[in-house]
N, C-alpha and C positions, 0 to 999 in steps of 0.2 A: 504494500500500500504506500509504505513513504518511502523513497527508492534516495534520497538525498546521501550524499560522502558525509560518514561518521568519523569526527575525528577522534583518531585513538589518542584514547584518554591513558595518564601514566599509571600504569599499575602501582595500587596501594597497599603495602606491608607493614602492616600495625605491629607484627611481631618480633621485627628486626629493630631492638636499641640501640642505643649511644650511651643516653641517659635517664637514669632512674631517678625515682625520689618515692621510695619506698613507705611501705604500711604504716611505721610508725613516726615518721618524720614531718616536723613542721618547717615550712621554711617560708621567709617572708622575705623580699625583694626584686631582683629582674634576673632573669635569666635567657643569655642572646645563646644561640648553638646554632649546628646547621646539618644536627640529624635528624633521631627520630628521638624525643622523649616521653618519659610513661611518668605518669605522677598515682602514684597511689598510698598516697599520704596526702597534705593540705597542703598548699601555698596559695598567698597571696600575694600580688605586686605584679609585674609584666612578663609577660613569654615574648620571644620575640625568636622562631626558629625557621633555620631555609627548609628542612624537611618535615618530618608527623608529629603528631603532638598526640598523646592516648590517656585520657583522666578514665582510670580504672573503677571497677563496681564503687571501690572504699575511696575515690579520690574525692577530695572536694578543694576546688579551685574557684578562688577571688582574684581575676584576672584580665586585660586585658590584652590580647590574646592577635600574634602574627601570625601563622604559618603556612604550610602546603595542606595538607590536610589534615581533619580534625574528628576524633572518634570520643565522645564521650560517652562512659560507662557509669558515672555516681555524678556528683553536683557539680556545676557551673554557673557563677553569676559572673558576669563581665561580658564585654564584646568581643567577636571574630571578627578577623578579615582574614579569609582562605582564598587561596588562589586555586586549590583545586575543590575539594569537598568537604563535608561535615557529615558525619555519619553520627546517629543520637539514636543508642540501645535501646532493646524495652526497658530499661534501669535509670536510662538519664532524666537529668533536669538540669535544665537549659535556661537561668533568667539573664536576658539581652538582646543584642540585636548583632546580626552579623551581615557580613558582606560576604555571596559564595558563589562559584561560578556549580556547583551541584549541591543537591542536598536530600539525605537519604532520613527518615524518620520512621523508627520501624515502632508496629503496635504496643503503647505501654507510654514511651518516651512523653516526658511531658517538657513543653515549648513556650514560655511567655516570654515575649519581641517581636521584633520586626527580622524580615529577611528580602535582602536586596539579592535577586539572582542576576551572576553579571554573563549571561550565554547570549541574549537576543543580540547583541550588535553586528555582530557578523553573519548573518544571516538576513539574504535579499529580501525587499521587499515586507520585510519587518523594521517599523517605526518605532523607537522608544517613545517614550511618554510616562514624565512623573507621574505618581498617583499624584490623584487631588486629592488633598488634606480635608476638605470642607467636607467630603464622602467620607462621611463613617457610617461602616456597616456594625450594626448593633444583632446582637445575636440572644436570643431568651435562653435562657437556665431552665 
């Protein structure tokens, strides 16, 4: 049905690390890297990494958040900006807004923010257009 060229997207390996920050460890400040890290302990303060970033079932991260892609398994408040994707478990919780050119949210995951998907530009015959603000959609309980 849709016959358009897929561009091969990079494969994603949450299992291969760099850096840990394990179960029982706190750590508050910024940390820049440029592999893959796994937080499954708490930090708070900045991520700023060129490859994965994976907050584990027990992680909880207060962050403000760079990377390639992003797989949360336990808590995150703060924003993303990914350049490839965000993947959010049936475990996770997600309060923020992010920036993601993909974005996978499987049943359970729970999500409050905003999400900017950044794929449509390259693609003919497709017009961006801000959302209007003054459109709120209100939704009953």
């Amino acid at each position: 049905m849709f016959k358009g060229k897929k561009a091969a997207a990079e494969p994603v390996n949450y299992e291969k690390m760099d850096t840990l920050v394990g179960k029982d460890t706190v750590f508050q400040g910024n940390i820049v890297a440029s592999g893959t890290i796994r937080i499954d302990g708490e930090f708070k303060g900045e991520i700023k990494v060129k490859g994965d970033l994976v907050v584990g079932d027990n992680g909880k991260v207060e962050a403000m958040i760079e990377a390639r892609n992003v797989l949360v398994g336990g808590y995150l408040k703060g924003n993303i900006n990914a350049s490839g994707r965000v993947d959010l478990a049936p475990s996770a919780k997600l309060f923020g807004d992010m920036r993601v050119k993909n974005l996978v949210i499987e049943e359970g995951a729970l999500f409050k923010g905003n999400c900017i998907m950044e794929t449509g530009s390259n693609i003919p015959g497709i017009k961006e257009e801000p959302a209007d603000p003054s459109r709120n959609v209100n939704i009953a309980k």
